[in-house]
C-alpha positions as CSV (number, residue, x, y, z in Angstrom):
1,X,-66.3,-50.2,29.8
2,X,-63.6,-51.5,27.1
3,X,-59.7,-50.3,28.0
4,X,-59.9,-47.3,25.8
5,X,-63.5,-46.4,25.1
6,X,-64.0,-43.6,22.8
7,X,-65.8,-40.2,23.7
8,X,-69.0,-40.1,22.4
9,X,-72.6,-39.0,23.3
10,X,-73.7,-42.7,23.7
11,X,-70.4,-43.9,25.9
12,X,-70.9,-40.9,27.9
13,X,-74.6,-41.8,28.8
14,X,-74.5,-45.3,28.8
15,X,-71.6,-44.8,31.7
16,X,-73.9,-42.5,33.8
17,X,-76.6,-45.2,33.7
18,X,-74.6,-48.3,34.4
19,X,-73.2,-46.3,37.1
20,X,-76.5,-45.5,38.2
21,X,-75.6,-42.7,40.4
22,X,-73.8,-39.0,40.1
23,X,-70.6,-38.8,38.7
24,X,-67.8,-36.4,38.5
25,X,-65.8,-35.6,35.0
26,X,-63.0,-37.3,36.8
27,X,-65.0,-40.3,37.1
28,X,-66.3,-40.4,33.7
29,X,-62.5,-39.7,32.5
30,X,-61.1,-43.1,34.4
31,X,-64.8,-44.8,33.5
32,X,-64.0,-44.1,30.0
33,X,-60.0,-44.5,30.2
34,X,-59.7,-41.1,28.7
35,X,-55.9,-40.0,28.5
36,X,-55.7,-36.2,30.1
37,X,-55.8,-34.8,26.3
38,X,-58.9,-35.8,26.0
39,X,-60.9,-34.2,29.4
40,X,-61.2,-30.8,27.3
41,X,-62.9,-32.6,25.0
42,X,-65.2,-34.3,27.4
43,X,-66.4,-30.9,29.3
44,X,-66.9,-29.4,26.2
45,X,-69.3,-32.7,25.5
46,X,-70.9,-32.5,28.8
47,X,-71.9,-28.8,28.4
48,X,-73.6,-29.8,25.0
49,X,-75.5,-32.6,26.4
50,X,-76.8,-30.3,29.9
51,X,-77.6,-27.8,27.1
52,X,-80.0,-30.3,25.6
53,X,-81.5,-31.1,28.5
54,X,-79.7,-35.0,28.1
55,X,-78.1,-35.1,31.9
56,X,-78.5,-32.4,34.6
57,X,-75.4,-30.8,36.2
58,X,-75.1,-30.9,40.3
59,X,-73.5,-28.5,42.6
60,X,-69.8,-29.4,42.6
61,X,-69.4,-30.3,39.4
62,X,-71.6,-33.7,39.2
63,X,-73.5,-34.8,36.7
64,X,-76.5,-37.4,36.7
65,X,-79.4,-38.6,34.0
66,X,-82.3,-36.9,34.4
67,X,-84.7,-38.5,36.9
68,X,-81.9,-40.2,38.2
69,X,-81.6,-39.6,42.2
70,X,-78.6,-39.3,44.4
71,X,-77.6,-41.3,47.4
72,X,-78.5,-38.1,49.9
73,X,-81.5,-37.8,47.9
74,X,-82.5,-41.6,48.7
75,X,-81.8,-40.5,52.0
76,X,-83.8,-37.6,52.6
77,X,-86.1,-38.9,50.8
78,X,-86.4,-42.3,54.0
79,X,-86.8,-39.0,56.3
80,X,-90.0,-37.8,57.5
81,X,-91.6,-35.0,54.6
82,X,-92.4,-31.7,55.8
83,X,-95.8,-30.7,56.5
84,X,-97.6,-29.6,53.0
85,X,-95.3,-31.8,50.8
86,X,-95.4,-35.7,50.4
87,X,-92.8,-37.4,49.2
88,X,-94.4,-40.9,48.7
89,X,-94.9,-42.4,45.1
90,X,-98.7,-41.9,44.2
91,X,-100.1,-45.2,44.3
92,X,-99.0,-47.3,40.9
93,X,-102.5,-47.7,40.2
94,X,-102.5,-44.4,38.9
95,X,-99.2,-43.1,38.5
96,X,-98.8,-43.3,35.0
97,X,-101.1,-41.0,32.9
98,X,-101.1,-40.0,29.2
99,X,-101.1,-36.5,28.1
100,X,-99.9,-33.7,26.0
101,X,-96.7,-32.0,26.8
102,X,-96.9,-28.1,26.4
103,X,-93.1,-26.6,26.7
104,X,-92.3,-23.2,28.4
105,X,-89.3,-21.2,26.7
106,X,-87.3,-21.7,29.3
107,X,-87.4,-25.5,29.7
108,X,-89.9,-26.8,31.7
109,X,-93.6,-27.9,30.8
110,X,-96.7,-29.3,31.6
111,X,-98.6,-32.2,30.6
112,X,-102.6,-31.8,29.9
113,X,-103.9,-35.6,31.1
114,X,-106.0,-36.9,28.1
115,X,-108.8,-37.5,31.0
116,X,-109.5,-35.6,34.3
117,X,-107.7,-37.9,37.0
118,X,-109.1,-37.8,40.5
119,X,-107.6,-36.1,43.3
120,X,-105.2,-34.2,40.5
121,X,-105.9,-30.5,40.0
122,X,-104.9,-29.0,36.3
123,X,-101.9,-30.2,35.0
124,X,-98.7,-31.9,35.6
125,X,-95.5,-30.2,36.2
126,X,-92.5,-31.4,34.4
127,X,-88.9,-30.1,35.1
128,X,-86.8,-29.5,32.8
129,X,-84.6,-32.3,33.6
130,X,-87.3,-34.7,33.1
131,X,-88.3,-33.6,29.8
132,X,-86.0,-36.8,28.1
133,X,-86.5,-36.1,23.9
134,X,-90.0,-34.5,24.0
135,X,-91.1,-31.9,22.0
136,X,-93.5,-29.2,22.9
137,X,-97.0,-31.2,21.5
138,X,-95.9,-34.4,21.9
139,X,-98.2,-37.2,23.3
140,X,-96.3,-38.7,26.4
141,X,-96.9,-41.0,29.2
142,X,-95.6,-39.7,32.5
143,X,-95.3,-41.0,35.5
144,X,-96.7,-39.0,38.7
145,X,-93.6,-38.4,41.0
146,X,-94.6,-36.7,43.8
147,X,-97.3,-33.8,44.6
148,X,-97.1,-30.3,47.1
149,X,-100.2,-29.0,48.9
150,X,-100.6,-25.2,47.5
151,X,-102.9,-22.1,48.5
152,X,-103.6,-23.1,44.6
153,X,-104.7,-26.6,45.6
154,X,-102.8,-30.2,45.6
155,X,-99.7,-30.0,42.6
156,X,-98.2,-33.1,41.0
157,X,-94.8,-32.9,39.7
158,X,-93.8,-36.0,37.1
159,X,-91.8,-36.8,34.5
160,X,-91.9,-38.4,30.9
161,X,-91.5,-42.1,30.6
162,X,-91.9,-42.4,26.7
163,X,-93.3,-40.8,24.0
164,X,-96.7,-41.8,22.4
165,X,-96.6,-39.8,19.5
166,X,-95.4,-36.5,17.9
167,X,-96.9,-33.3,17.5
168,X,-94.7,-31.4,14.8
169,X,-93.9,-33.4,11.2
170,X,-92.4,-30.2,10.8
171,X,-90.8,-27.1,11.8
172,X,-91.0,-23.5,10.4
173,X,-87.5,-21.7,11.1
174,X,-84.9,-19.0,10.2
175,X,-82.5,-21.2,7.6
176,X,-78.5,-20.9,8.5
177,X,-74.9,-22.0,6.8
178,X,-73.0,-22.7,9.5
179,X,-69.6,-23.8,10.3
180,X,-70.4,-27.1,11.1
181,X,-72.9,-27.6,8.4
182,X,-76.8,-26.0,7.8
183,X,-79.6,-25.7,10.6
184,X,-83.1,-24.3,11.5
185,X,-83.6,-22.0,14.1
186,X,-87.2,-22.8,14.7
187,X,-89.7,-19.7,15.1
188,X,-91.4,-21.3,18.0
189,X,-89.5,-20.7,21.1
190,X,-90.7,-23.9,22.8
191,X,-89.2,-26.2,20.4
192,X,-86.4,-25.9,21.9
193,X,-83.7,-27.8,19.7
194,X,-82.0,-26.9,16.7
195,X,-82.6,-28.7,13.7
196,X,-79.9,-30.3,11.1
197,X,-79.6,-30.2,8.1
198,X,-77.9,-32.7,6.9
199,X,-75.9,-32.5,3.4
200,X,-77.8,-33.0,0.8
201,X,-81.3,-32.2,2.3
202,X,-81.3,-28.3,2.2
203,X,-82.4,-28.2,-1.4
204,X,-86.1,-27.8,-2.0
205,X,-87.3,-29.3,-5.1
206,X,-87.7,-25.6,-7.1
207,X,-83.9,-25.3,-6.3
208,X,-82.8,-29.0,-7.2
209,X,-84.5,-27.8,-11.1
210,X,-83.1,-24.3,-10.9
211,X,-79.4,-25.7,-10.4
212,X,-80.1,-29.1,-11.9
213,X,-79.1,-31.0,-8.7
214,X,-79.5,-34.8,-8.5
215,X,-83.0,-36.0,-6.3
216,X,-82.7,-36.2,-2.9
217,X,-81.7,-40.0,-2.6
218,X,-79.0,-39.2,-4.8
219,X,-77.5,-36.5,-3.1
220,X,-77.7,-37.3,0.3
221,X,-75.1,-37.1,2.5
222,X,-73.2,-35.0,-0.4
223,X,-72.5,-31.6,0.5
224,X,-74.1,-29.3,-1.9
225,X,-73.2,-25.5,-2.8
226,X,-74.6,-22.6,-0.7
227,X,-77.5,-21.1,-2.8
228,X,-78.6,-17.8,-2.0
229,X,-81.9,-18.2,-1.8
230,X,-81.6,-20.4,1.4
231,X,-79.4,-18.4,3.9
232,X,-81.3,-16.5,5.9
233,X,-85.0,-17.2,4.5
234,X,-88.0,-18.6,6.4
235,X,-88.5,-22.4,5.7
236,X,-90.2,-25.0,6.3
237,X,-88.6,-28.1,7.2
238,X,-90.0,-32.2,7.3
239,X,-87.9,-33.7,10.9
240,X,-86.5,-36.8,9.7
241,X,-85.0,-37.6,12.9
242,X,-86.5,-36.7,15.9
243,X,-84.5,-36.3,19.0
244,X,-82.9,-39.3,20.7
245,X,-80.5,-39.9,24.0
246,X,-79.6,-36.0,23.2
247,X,-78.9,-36.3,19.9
248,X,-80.3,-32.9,18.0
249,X,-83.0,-33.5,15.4
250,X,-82.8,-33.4,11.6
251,X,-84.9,-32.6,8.9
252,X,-85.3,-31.9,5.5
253,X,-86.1,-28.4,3.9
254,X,-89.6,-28.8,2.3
255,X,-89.9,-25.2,0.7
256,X,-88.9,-21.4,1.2
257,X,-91.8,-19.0,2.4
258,X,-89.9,-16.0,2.0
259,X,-87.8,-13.6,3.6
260,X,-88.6,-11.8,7.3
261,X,-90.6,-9.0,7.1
262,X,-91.9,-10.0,3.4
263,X,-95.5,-9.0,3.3
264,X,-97.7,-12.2,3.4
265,X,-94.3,-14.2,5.4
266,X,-96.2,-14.3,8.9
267,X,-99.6,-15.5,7.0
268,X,-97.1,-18.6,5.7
269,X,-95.2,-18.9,9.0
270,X,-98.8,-19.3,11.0
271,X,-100.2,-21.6,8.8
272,X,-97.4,-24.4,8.9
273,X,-96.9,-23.6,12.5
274,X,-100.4,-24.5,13.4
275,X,-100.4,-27.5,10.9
276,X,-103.1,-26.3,9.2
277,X,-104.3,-28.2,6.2
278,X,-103.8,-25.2,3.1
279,X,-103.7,-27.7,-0.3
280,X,-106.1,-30.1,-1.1
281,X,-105.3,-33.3,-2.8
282,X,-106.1,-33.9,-6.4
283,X,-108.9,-36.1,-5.7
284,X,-110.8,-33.4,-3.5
285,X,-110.2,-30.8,-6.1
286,X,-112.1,-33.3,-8.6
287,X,-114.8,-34.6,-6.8
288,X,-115.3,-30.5,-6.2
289,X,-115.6,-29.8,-9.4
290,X,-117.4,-32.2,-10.3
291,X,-120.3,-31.4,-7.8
292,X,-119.6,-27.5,-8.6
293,X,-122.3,-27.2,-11.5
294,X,-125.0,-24.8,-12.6
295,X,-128.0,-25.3,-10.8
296,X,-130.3,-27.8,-13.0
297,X,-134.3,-27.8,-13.3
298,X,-134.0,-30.9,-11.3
299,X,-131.8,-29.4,-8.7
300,X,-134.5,-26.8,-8.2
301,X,-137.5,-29.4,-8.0
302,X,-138.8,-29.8,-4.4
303,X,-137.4,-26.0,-3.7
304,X,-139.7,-22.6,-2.7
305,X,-138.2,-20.5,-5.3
306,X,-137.5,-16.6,-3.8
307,X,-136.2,-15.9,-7.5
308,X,-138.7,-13.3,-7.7
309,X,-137.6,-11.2,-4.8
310,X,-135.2,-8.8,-4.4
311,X,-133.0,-10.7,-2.0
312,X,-129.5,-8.9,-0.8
313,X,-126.4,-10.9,0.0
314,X,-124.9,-9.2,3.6
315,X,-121.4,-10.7,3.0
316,X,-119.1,-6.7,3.3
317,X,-117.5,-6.2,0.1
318,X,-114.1,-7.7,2.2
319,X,-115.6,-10.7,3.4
320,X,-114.1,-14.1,1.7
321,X,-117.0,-16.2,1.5
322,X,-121.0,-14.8,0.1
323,X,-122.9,-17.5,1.9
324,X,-125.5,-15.2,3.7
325,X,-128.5,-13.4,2.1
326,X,-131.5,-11.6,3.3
327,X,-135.1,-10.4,2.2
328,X,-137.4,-8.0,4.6
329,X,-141.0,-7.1,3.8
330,X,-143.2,-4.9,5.5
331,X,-146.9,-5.9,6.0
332,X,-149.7,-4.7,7.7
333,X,-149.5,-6.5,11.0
334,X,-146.1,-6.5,11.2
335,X,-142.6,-7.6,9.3
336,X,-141.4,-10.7,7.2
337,X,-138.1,-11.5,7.5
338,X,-136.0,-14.4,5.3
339,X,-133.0,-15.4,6.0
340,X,-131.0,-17.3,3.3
341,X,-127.6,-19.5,4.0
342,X,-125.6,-21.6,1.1
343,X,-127.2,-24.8,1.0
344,X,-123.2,-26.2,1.2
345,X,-125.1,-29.9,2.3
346,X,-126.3,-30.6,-1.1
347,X,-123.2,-30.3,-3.0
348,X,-120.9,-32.2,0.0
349,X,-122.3,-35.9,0.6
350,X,-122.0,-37.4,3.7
351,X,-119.0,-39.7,3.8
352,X,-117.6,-38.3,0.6
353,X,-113.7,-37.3,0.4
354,X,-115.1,-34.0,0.1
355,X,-117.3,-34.5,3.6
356,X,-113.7,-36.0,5.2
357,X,-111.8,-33.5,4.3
358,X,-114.2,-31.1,5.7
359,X,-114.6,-32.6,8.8
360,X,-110.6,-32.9,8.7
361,X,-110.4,-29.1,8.8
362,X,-113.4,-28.2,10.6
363,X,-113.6,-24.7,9.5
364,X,-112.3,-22.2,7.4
365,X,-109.6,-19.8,8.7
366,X,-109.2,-16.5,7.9
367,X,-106.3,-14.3,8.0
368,X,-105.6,-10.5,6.5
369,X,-104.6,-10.8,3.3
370,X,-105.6,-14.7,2.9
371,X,-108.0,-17.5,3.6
372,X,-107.4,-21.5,4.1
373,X,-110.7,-22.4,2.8
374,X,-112.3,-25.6,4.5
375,X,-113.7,-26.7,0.7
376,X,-111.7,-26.2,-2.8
377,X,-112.7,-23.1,-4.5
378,X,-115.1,-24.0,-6.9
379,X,-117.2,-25.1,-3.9
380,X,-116.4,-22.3,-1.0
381,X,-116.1,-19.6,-3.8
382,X,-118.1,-20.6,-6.8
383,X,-121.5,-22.5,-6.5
384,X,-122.0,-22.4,-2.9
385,X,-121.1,-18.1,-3.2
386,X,-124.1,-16.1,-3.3
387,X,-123.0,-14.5,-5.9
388,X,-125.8,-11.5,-7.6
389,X,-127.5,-12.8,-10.6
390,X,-127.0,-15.8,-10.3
391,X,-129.2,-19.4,-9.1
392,X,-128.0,-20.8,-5.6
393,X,-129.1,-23.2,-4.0
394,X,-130.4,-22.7,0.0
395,X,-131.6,-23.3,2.7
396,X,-134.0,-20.7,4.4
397,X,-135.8,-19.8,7.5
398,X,-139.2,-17.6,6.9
399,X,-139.9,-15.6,9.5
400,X,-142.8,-13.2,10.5
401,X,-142.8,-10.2,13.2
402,X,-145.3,-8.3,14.9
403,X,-145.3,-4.2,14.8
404,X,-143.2,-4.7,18.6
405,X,-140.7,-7.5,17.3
406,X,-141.9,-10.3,18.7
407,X,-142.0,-13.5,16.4
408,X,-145.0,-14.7,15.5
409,X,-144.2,-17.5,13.8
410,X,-141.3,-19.0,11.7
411,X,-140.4,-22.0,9.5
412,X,-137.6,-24.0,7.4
413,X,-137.2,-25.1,4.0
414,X,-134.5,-25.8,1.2
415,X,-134.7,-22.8,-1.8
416,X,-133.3,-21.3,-4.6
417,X,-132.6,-17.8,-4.8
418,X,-131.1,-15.1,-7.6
419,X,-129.0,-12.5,-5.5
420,X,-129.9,-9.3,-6.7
C-alpha cells in the first residue's frame, strides 16, 4: 500500500485480499498508514461494511472477506472430518452450478439449481457471509463448498461466485429525506440493502412539470428541494447501480403509488413487486383495436349460429371478464347441454405482438378492487366479453345427457352466439 493511503471502502477491501488472510483493525491501521485520528473513523467503516454483508467479523476482533478461510481453518480443515460431515471439495466436475438465489430476512439464502444435480437433495445453502452483492432473485453461479449428511438427507452448503443476471429492475419502497441525502426502504424484507437516491433522481416526471424542474440529465447530481409529495410515500424506484464490493445500490424514483394505508396502495405495491406487466405498449393497444370489430357476415361464415337460443352468460355480476356462456335443454331421453367460451383465438394471431405479449404475461391476474388484464381492453373487455345482446364470436362444445347423467355423446365447433 502507498505511505499514506486514504480510508475508503475500496483500500479497506483491497488490503484484506492482498493480505489474504484475517486481519485486526490494528493491522488494517499500519497496512493503511492511518495516523491514530483516523482508527475511529475506520471502525465506524468496518461496522458498515459487516452490516452489508462485505467482510465477516471474527471472535477477537478480526475481520476477513467473505469465503476467505483462516490459517486454523486450513488447518482443521487437513484434520480427519467427523463422521456425518465431509469436508472435501465436491469434485470440480460439478462444483459450480447455476441457480436462483432466494434471500431469508435475516441474511442467508438458498440457491434453486436451474437443473436437478445428482447426488444433491433440494437446494443449496448459502451463508450469509457468502452472499457477495446478490440480491434475493438473482441468477448466480455458486460454487458447491462442502455438504453434511442430515436425518433430512445429504446438505450442500456453497457460496456465490458471480452473478448471471438480476432479478429486480426495480424496487417498491417507503421514500425517506435523510441526513445524508434520500433513500428507499424497500417493502420486501429480503432485499436487504437500502437504496440511494442520488441528487437529482428523486423527482418523478409529474413532479419535474409540477415544479418546472430541469430533465433528469440536467439535474443530476444537483440537490433538489424536498417536495412533499415524496417523504414518506410508497415508490417505485429503477436501480441504477446495483450493489458492488459493498457499496449500497442506487436508483432512480420512477413514480409515487400513494401513501400507506391508501386504499388500492397494496394492489400497486404487489404488482411492481412481482414485476408484473400492468401497461401495454402503444403498438399492442393498436393492433387490439384494430382486431376489436363488430362481428362481420364474413366473420360469421363457417359458424353454427345458437343466435336463436336463449343462451345465459355464468360470469357473477363481480367477475372481471364475460367469457363463459351456457344453454340447457331438456329432451325426452335425456338433457342437452352447450357450453360456450370467447373464441379469444380468432381475434389474437399466432405470432402477432398481440400473441407475444400474451404469452409474455401468461394469464390474467386478479386482485380485489383491480385486474392486470393479459389483453388491452377492447380485446379482454369488449369483443371477446360476452356481453347480452350482443354477436360474439365462440367456440362451443354440444353436449348430450341421458335421464342418469351419463354423456351420451358430445362434439366441438367454432359459433356465434347473442347473450341473452
Amino acid at each position: 500500500m502507498p505511505p499514506s493511503a486514504q480510508l475508503s471502502v475500496d483500500n479497506v477491501l483491497r488490503f484484506l485480499q492482498l493480505k489474504g488472510n484475517s486481519a485486526s483493525a490494528r493491522d488494517i491501521a499500519a497496512g493503511l498508514k492511518l495516523k491514530k485520528s483516523g482508527q475511529r473513523a475506520l471502525f465506524k467503516l468496518l461496522s458498515r461494511l459487516k452490516k452489508r454483508g462485505a467482510i465477516e467479523e471474527l471472535p477477537g476482533g478480526r475481520y476477513r472477506l467473505p469465503g476467505q478461510r483462516t490459517l486454523l481453518e486450513r488447518q482443521r480443515d487437513a484434520q480427519p472430518a467427523p463422521v456425518g460431515v465431509s469436508r472435501e471439495p465436491i469434485s470440480s466436475r460439478s462444483d459450480e452450478i447455476p441457480g436462483r438465489l432466494v434471500l431469508h430476512h435475516d441474511g442467508y439464502g438458498f440457491a434453486v439449481p436451474d437443473q436437478p444435480v445428482a447426488g444433491l437433495d433440494g437446494d443449496v445453502f448459502i451463508p450469509r457471509d457468502s452472499i457477495g452483492d446478490a440480491m434475493h432473485g438473482d441468477h448466480v453461479l455458486i460454487k458447491l463448498v462442502r455438504s453434511r449428511a442430515s436425518a433430512a438427507g445429504r446438505r450442500v452448503e456453497g457460496r456465490i461466485l458471480r452473478i448471471l443476471g438480476r432479478a429486480n429492475p426495480t424496487v417498491v419502497g417507503l421514500f425517506r429525506y435523510g441526513v445524508r441525502g434520500a433513500v428507499v426502504l424497500p417493502y420486501d424484507t429480503r432485499v436487504q440493502h437500502e437504496i440511494e437516491i442520488p441528487p437529482g433522481e428523486e423527482a418523478t416526471p409529474a413532479l419535474r412539470r409540477k415544479y418546472g424542474l430541469p430533465e433528469p440529465g440536467a439535474s443530476a447530481h444537483k440537490r433538489l428541494p424536498r417536495m412533499p409529495e415524496l417523504d414518506g410515500a410508497v415508490v417505485n424506484a429503477e436501480l441504477i447501480r446495483f450493489p458492488r464490493q459493498g457499496a449500497p445500490p442506487t436508483a432512480r424514483v420512477l413514480e409515487i403509488l400513494g401513501r400507506p394505508g391508501d386504499l388500492g396502495v397494496d394492489t400497486e405495491i404487489i404488482i411492481r413487486k412481482h414485476h408484473l406487466p400492468h401497461e401495454f405498449a402503444p403498438e399492442i393497444l393498436a393492433e387490439a383495436e384494430d382486431r376489436a370489430q363488430e362481428v362481420t357476415v364474413t366473420e360469421r361464415g363457417g359458424r353454427e349460429d345458437f343466435r336463436y337460443l336463449p343462451v345465459v352468460t355464468i360470469d357473477g355480476e363481480t367477475a372481471r371478464d364475460f367469457d363463459d356462456a351456457v344453454y340447457v335443454e331438456r329432451r325426452s331421453n335425456g338433457w342437452h347441454l352447450q357450453v360456450h367460451i370467447a373464441d379469444v383465438a380468432h381475434y389474437v394471431r399466432v405470432a402477432s405482438k398481440l400473441d407475444q405479449e400474451a404469452r409474455l404475461r401468461g394469464t390474467s391476474v386478479y386482485f380485489p378492487s383491480r385486474a392486470v388484464p393479459m389483453l388491452p381492453e377492447a380485446l379482454s373487455n369488449g369483443i371477446c366479453s360476452l356481453k347480452p345482446r350482443e354477436d360474439r364470436l365462440v367456440m362451443s362444445v354440444l353436449m348430450d345427457f341421458d335421464a342418469r347423467g351419463e354423456m351420451c355423446s358430445s362434439r366441438f365447433t367454432a359459433g356465434v352466439i347473442r347473450s341473452a
